[in-house]
DOMARNU-857717 format. One record per atom (N, C-alpha, C): x, y, z; atom name; residue number from 1; residue in one letter. Coordinates in steps of 0.02 Angstrom, whole numbers. Example, Ala and Ser with C-alpha at 12.3 -4.5 7.8 and 13.67 -1.06 7.14 Angstrom:
R      px      py      pz  site  pos  code
R     660    -284     390     N    1     A
R     615    -225     390    CA    1     A
R     660    -165     390     C    1     A
R     642    -112     354     N    2     S
R     684     -53     357    CA    2     S
R     645       2     394     C    2     S
//
This chain:
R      px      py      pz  site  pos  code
R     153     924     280     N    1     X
R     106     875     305    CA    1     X
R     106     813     259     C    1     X
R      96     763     276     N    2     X
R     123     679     258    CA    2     X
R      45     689     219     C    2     X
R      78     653     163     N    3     X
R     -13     620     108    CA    3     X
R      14     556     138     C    3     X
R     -65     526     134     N    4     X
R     -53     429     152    CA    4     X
R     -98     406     121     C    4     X
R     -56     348     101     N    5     X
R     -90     283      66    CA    5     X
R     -77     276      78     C    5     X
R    -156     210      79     N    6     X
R    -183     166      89    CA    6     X
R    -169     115      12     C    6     X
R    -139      57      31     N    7     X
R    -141       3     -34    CA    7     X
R    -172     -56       4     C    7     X
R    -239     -54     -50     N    8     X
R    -304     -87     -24    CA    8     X
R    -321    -129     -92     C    8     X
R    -328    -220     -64     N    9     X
R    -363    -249    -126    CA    9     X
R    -401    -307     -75     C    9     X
R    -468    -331    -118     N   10     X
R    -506    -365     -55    CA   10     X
R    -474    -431     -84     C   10     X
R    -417    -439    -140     N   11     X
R    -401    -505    -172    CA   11     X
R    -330    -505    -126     C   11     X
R    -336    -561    -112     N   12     X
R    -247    -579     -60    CA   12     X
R    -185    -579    -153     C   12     X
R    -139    -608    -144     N   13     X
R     -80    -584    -183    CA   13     X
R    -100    -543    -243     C   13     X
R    -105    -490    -232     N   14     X
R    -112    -445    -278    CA   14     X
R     -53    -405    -287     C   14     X
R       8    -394    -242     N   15     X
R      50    -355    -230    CA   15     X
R      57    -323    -201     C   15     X
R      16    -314    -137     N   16     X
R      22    -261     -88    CA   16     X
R      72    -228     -68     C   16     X
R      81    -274     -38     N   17     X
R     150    -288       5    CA   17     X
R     218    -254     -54     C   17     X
R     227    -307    -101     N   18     X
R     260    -276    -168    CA   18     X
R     280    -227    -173     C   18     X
R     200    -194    -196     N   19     X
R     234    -126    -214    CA   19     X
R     235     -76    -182     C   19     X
R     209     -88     -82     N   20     X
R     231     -42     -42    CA   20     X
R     292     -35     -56     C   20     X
R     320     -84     -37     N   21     X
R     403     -82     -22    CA   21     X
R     459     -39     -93     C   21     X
R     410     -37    -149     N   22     X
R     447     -16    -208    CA   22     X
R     442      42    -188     C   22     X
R     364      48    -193     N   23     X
R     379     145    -181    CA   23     X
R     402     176    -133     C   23     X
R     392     134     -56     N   24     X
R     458     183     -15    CA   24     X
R     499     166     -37     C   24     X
R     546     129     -70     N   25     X
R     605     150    -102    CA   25     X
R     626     163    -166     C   25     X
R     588     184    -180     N   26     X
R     568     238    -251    CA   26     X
R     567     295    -227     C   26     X
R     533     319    -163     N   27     X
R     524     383    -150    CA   27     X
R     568     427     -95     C   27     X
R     590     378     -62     N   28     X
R     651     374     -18    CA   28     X
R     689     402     -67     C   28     X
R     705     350    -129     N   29     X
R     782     385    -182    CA   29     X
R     776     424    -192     C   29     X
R     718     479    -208     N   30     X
R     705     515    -235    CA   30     X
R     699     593    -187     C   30     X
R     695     567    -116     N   31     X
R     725     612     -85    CA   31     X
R     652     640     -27     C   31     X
R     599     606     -28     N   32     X
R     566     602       0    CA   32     X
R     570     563      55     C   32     X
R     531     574     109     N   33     X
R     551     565     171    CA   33     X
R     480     534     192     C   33     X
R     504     444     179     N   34     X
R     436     391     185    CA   34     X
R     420     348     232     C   34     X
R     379     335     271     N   35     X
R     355     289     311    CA   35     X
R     304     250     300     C   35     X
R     338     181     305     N   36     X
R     289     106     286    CA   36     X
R     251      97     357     C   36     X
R     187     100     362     N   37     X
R     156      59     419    CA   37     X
R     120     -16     402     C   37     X
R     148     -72     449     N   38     X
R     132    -147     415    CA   38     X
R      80    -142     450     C   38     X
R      -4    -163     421     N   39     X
R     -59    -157     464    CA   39     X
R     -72    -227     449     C   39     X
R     -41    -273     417     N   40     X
R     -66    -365     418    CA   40     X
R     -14    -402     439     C   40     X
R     -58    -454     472     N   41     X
R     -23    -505     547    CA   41     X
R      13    -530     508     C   41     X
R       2    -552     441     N   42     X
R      42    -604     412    CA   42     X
R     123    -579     391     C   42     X
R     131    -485     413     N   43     X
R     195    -454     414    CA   43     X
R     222    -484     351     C   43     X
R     210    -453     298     N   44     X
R     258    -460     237    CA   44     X
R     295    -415     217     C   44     X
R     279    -347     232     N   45     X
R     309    -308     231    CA   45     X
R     367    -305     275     C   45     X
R     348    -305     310     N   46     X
R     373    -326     392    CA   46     X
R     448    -354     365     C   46     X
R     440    -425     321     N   47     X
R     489    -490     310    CA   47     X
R     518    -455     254     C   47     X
R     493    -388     191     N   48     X
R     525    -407     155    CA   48     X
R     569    -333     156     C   48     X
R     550    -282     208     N   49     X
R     587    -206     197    CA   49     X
R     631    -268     255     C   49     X
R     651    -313     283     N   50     X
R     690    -334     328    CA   50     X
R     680    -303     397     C   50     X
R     633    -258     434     N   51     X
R     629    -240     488    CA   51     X
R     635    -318     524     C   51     X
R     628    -283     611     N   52     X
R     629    -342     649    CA   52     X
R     559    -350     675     C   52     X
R     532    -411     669     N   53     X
R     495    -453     683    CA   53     X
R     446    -434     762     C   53     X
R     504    -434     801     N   54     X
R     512    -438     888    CA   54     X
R     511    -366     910     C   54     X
R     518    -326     872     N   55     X
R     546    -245     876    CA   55     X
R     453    -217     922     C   55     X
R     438    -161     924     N   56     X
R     369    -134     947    CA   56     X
R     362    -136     874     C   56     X
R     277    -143     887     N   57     X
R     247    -148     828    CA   57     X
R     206     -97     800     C   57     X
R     145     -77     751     N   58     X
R     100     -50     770    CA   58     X
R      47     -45     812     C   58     X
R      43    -133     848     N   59     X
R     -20    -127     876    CA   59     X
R       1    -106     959     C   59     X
R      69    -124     980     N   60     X
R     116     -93    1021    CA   60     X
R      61     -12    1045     C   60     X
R     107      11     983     N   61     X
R      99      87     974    CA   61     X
R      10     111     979     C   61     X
R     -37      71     954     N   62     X
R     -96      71     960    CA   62     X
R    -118      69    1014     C   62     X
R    -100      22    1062     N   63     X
R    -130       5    1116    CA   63     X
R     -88      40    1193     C   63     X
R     -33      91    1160     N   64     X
R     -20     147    1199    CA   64     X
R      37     113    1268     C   64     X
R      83      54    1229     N   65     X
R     126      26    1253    CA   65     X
R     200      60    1247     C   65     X
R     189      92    1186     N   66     X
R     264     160    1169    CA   66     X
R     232     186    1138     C   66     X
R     265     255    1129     N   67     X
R     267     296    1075    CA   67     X
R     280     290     997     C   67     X
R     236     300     961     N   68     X
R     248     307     888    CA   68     X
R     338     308     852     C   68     X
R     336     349     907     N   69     X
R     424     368     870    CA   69     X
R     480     309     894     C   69     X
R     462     299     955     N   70     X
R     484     217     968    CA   70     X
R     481     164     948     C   70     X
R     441     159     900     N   71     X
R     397     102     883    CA   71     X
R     449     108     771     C   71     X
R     468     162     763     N   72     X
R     501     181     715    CA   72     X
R     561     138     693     C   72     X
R     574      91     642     N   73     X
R     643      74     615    CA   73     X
R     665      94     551     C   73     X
R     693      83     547     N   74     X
R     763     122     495    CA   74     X
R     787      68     449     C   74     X
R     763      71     376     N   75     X
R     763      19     342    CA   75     X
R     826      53     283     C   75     X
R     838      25     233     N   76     X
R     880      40     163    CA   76     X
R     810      62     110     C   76     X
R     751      61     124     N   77     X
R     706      80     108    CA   77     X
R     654     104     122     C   77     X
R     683     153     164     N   78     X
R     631     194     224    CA   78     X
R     648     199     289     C   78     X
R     598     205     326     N   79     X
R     563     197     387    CA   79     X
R     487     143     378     C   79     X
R     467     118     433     N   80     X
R     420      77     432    CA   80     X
R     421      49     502     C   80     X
R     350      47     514     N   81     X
R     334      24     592    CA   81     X
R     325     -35     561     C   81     X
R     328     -87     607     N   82     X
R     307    -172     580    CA   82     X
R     262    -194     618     C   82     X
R     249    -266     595     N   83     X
R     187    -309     626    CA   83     X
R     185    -366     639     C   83     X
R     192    -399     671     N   84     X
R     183    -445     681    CA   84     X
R     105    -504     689     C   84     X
R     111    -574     692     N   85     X
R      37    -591     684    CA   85     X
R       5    -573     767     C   85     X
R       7    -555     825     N   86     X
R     -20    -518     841    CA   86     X
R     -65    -460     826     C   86     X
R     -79    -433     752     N   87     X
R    -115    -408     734    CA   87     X
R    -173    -431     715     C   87     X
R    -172    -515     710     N   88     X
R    -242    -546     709    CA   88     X
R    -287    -576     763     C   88     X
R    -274    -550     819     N   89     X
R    -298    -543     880    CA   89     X
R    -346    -475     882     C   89     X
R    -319    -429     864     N   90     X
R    -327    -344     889    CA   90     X
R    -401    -336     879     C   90     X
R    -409    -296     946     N   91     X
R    -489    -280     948    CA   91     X
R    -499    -179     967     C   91     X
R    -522    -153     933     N   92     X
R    -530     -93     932    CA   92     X
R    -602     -75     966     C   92     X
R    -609     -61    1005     N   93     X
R    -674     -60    1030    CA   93     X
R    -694      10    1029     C   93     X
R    -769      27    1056     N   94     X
R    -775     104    1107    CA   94     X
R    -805     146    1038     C   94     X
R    -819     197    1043     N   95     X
R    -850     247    1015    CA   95     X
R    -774     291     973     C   95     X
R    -794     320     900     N   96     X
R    -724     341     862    CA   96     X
R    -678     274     874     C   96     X
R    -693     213     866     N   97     X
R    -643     178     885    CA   97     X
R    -600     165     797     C   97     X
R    -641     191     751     N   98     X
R    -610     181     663    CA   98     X
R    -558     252     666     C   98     X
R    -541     297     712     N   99     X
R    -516     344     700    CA   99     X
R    -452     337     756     C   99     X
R    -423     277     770     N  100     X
R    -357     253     816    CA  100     X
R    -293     257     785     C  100     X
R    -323     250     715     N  101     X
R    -245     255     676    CA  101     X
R    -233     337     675     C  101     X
R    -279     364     640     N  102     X
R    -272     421     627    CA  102     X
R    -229     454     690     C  102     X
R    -277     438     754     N  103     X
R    -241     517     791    CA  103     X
R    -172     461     808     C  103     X
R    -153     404     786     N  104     X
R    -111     372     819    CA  104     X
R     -35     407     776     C  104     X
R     -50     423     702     N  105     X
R     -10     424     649    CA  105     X
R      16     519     683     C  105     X
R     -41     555     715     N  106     X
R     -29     629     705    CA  106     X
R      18     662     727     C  106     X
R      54     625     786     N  107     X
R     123     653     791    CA  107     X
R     174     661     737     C  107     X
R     179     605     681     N  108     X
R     232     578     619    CA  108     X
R     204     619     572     C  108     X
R     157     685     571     N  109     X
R     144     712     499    CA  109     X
R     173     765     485     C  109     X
R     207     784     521     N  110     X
R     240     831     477    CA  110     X
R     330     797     481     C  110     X
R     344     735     487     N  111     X
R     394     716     506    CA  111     X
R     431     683     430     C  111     X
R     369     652     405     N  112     X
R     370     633     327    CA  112     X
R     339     666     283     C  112     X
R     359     657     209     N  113     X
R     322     674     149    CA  113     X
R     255     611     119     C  113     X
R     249     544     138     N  114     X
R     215     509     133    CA  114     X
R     226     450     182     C  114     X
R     153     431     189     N  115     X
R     159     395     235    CA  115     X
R     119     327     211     C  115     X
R     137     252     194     N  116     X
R      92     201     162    CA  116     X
R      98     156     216     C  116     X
R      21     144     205     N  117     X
R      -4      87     256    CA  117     X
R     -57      35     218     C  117     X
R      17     -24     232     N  118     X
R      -8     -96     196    CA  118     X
R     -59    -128     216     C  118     X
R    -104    -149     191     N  119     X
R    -176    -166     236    CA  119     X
R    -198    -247     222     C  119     X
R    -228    -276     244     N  120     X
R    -251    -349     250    CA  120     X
R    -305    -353     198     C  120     X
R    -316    -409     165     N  121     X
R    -358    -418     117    CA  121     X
R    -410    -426     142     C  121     X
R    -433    -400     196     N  122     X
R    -513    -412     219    CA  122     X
R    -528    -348     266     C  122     X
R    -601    -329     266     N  123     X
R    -638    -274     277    CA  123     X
R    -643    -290     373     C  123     X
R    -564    -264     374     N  124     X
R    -586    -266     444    CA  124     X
R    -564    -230     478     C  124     X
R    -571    -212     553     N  125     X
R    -556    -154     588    CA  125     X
R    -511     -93     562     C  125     X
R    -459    -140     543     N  126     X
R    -377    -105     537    CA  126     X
R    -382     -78     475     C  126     X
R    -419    -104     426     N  127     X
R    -437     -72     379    CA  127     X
R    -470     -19     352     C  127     X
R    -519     -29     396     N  128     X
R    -581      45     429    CA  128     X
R    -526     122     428     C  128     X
R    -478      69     483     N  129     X
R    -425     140     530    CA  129     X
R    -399     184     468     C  129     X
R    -372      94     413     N  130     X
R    -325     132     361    CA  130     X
R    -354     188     324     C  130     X
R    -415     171     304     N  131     X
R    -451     204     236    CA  131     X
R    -479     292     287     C  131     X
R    -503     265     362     N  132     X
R    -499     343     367    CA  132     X
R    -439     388     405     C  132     X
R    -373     361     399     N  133     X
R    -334     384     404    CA  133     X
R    -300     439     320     C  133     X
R    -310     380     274     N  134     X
R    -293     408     213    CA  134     X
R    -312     446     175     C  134     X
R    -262     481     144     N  135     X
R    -293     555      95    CA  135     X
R    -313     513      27     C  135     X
R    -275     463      24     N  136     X
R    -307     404     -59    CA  136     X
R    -274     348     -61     C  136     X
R    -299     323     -91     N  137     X
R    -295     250     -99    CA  137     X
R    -282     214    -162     C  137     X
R    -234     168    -173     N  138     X
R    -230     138    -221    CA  138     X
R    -217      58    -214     C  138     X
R    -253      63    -286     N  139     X
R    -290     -27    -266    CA  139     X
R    -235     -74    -327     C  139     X
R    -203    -111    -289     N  140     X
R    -152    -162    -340    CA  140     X
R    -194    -215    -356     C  140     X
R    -187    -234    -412     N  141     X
R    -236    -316    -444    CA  141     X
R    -196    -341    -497     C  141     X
R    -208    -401    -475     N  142     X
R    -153    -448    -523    CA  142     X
R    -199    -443    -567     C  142     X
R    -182    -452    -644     N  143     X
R    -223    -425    -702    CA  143     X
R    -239    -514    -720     C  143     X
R    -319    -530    -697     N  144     X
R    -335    -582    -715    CA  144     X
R    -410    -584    -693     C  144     X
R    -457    -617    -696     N  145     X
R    -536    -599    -704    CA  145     X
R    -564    -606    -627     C  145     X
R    -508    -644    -579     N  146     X
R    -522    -661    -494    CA  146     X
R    -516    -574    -484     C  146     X
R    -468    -559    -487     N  147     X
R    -447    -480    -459    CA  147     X
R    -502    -435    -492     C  147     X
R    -516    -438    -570     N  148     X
R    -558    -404    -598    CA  148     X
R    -638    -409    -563     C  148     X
R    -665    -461    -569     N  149     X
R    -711    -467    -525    CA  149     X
R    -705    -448    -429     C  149     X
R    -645    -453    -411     N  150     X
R    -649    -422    -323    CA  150     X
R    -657    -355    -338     C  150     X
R    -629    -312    -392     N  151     X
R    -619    -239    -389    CA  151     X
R    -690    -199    -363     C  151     X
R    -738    -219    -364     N  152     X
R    -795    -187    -364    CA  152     X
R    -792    -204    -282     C  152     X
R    -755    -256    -258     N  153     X
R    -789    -260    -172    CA  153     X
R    -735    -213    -155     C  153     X
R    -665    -203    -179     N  154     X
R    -635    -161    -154    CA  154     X
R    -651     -97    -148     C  154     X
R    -675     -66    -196     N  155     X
R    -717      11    -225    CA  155     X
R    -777       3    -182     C  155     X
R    -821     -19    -180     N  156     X
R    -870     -28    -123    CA  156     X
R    -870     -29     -27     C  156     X
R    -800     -48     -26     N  157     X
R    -762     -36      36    CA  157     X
R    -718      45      38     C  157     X
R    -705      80       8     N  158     X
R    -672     119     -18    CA  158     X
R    -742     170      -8     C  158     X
R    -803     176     -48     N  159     X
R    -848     206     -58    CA  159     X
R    -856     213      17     C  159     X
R    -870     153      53     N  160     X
R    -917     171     133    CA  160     X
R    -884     205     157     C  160     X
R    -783     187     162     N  161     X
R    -755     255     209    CA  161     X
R    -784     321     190     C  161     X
R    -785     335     132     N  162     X
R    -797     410      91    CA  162     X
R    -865     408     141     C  162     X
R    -922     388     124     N  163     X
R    -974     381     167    CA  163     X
R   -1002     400     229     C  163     X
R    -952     353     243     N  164     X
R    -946     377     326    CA  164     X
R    -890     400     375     C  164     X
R    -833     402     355     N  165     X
R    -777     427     388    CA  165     X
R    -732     462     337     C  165     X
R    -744     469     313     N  166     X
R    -690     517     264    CA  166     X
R    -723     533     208     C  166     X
R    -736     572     210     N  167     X
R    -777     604     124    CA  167     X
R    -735     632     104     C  167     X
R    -660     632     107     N  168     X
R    -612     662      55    CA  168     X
R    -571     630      26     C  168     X
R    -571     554      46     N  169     X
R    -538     494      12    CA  169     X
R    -542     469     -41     C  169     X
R    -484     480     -81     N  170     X
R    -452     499    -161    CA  170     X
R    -448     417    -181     C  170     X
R    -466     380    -242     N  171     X
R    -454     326    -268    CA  171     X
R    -377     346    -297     C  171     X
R    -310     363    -313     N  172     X
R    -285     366    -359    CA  172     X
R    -264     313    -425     C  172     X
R    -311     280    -400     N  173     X
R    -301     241    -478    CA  173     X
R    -304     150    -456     C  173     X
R    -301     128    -499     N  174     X
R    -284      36    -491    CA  174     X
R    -206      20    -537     C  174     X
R    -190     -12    -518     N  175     X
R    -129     -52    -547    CA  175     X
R    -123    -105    -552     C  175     X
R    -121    -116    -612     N  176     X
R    -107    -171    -634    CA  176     X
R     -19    -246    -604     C  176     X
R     -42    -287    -573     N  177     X
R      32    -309    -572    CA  177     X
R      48    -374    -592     C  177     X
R      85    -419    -605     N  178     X
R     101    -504    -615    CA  178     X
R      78    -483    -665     C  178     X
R      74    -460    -733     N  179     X
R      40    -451    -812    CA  179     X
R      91    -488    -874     C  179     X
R      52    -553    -904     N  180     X
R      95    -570    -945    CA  180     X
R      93    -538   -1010     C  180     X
R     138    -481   -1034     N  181     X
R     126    -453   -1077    CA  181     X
R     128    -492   -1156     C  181     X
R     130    -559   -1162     N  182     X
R     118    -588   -1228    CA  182     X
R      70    -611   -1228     C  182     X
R      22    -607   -1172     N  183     X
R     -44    -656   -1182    CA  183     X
R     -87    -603   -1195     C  183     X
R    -120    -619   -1242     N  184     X
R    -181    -594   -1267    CA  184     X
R    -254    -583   -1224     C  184     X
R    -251    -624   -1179     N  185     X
R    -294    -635   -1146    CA  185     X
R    -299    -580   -1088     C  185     X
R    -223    -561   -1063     N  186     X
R    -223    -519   -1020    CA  186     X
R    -211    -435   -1044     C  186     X
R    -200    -416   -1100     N  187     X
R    -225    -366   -1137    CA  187     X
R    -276    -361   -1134     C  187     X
R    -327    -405   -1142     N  188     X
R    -411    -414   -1142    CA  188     X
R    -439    -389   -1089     C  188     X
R    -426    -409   -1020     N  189     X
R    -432    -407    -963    CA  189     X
R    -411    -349    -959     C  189     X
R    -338    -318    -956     N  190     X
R    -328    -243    -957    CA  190     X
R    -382    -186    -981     C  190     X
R    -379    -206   -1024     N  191     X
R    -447    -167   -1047    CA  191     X
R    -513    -144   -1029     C  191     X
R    -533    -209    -988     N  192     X
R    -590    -236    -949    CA  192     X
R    -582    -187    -883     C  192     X
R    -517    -178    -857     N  193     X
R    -492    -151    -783    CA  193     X
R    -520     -73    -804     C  193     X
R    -488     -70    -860     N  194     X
R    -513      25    -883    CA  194     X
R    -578      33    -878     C  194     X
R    -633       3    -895     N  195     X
R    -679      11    -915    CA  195     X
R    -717       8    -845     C  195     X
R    -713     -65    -807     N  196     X
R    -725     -40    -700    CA  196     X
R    -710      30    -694     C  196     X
R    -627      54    -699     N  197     X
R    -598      80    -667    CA  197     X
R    -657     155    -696     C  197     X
R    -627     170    -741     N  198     X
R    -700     234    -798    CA  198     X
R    -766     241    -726     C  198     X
R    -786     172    -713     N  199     X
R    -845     176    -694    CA  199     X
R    -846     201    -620     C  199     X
R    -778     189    -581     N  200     X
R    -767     185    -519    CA  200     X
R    -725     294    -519     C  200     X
R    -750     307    -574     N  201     X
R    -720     386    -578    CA  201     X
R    -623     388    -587     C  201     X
R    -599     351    -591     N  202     X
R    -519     333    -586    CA  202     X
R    -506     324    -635     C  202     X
R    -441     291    -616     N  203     X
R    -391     270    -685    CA  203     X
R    -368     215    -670     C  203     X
R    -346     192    -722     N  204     X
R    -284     116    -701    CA  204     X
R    -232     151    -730     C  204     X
R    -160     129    -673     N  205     X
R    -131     179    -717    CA  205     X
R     -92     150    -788     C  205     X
R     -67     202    -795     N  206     X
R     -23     188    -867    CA  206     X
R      31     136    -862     C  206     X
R      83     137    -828     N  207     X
R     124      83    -797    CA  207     X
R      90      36    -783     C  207     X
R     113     -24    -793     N  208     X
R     114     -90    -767    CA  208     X
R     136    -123    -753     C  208     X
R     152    -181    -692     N  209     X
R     212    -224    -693    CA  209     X
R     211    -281    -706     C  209     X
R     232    -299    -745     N  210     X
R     255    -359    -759    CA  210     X
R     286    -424    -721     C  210     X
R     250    -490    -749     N  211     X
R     274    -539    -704    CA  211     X
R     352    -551    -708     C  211     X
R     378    -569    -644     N  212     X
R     422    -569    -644    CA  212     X
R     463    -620    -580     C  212     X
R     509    -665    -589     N  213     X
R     546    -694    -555    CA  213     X
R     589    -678    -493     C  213     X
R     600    -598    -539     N  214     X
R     645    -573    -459    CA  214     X
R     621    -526    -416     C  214     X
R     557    -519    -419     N  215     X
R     507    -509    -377    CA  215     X
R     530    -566    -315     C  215     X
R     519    -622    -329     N  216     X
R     510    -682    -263    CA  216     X
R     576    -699    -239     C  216     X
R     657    -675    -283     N  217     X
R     725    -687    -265    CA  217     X
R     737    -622    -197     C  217     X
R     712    -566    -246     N  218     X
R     725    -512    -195    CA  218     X
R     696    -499    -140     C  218     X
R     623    -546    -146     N  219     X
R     613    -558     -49    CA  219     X
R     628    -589     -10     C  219     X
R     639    -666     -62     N  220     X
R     678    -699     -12    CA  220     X
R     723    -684      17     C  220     X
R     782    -646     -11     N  221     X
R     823    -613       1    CA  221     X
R     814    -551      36     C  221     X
R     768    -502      58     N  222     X
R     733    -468      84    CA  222     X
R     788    -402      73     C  222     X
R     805    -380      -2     N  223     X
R     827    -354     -41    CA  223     X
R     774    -285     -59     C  223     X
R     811    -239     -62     N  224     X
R     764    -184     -95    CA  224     X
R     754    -203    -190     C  224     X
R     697    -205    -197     N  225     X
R     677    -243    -280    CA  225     X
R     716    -190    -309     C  225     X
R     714    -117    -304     N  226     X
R     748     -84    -357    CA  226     X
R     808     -64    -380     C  226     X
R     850     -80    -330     N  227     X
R     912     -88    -331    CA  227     X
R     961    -168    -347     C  227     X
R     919    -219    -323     N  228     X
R     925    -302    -319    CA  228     X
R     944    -308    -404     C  228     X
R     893    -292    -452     N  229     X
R     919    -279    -519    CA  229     X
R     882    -230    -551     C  229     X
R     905    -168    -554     N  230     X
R     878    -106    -570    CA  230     X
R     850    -112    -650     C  230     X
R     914    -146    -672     N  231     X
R     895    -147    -752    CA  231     X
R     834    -205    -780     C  231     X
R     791    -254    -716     N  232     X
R     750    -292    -720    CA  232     X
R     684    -247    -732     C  232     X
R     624    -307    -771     N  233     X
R     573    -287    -790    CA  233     X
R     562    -247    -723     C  233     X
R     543    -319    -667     N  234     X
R     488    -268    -614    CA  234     X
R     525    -216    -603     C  234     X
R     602    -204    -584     N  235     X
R     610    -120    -566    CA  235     X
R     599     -76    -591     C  235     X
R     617     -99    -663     N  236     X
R     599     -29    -716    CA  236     X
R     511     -15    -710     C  236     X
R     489     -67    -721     N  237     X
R     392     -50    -705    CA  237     X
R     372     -23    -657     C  237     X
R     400     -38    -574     N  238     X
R     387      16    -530    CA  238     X
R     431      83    -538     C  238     X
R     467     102    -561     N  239     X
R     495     139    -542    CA  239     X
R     445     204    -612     C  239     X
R     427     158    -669     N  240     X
R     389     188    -681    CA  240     X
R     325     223    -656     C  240     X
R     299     162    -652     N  241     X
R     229     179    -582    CA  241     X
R     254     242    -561     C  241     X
R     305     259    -506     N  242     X
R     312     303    -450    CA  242     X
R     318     375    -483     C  242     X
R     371     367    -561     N  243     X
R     357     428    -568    CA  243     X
R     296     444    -600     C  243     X
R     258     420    -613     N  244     X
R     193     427    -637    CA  244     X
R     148     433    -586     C  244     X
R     163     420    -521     N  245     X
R     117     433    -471    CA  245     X
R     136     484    -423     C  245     X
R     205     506    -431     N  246     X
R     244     577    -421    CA  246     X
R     179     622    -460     C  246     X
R     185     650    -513     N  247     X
R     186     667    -561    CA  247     X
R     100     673    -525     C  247     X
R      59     649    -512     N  248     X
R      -8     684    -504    CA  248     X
R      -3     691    -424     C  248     X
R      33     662    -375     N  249     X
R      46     705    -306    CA  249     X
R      50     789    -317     C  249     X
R      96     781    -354     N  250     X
R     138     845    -364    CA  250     X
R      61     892    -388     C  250     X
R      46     859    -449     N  251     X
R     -40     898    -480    CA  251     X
R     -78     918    -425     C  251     X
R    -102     883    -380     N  252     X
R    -131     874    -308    CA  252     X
R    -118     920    -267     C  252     X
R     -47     958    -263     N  253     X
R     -14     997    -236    CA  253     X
R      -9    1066    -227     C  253     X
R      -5    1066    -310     N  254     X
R     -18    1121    -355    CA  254     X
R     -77    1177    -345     C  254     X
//
């Protein structure tokens, strides 16, 4: 049965998108069997695993135009349904209408080992779907006092699913990303993230990624980041991340 995350931040470039795409292909290499769902119109994921644009989408598949498994492409870094901005139209209406993703995803669970669904920086429908679709959630923040200060609206959005649609929805941690590791300032701030994070019952994790240039070459290029230059900061930092976030799945498991 598929675990899913949810990568949720109420701050826009935080890395969402980013470091979906790392860890399905982090976890893909690794021999796991992953599916990206793009749940924001603005499709970055969408642009940067290179799916097609025009292909069925999720909201396709939502609104019961194909099948889930139709709606499926075949990336160098996964699988991943895509999105297009047609997703900023979408209206979920009706009674259980926060529980569309869920039974939408239930055919694909025993099909994968994880399943991540990239979500929009704002508390809205699709987001609802994501958080009670997901077994946990992890929250990316660029390490700087805008992100530090959103973290609490993100955790507060996070809390209501638990609340009210999912009382088994796991924080696994915050991550740190874009971190200039010579500034002093953002050590400071790191610090600051632990001390939310302490409060929010979690962790930040141990890995961090670092700012980095070929972050923005390898999307343009719509390149898998960990292979584009393996021996680069950001690959080596996610690839840390993943096994470090292996590593308490597996605990989870246990």
């Amino acid at each position: 049965m598929a675990k899913i995350i949810s990568l949720v931040s109420r701050k826009g470039g935080a890395g969402k998108s980013t470091t979906a795409q790392a860890m399905a292909a982090g976890f893909t290499a690794k021999g796991y069997r992953v599916l990206s769902v793009d749940l924001d119109g603005q499709a970055s994921l969408t642009h940067i695993m290179a799916a097609d644009y025009a292909g069925r989408t999720i909201f396709d598949v939502m609104r019961g135009a194909c099948s889930i498994r139709d709606a499926v492409q075949h990336t160098g870094a996964g699988d991943i349904i895509s999105a297009n901005n047609s997703l900023d139209d979408v209206e979920i209406n009706g009674d259980g209408r926060e529980l569309l993703l869920k039974q939408t995803l239930e055919p694909l669970a025993s099909d994968y080992d994880l399943i991540l669904l990239d979500t929009v920086a704002a508390f809205d429908i699709l987001t609802l779907n994501a958080l009670t679709a997901s077994t946990g959630v992890i929250i990316p923040a660029q390490c700087d006092i805008l992100n530090l200060n959103a973290l609490k609206d993100s955790y507060d959005l996070i809390q209501s699913a638990r609340e009210n649609v999912n009382a088994g929805l796991k924080i696994y941690g915050v991550l740190l990303t874009r971190i200039n590791s010579r500034s002093k300032t953002a050590a400071q701030i790191a610090e600051m993230f632990k001390e939310a994070a302490a409060a929010m019952n979690t962790r930040v994790f141990s890995s961090q990624i670092r700012e980095s240039a070929t972050v923005q070459r390898a999307q343009a290029l719509q390149k898998n980041l960990l292979t584009f230059r393996p021996n680069g900061n950001a690959a080596r930092n996610y690839q840390d991340f993943i096994n470090e976030l292996e590593i308490i799945l597996k605990m989870e498991s246990d």
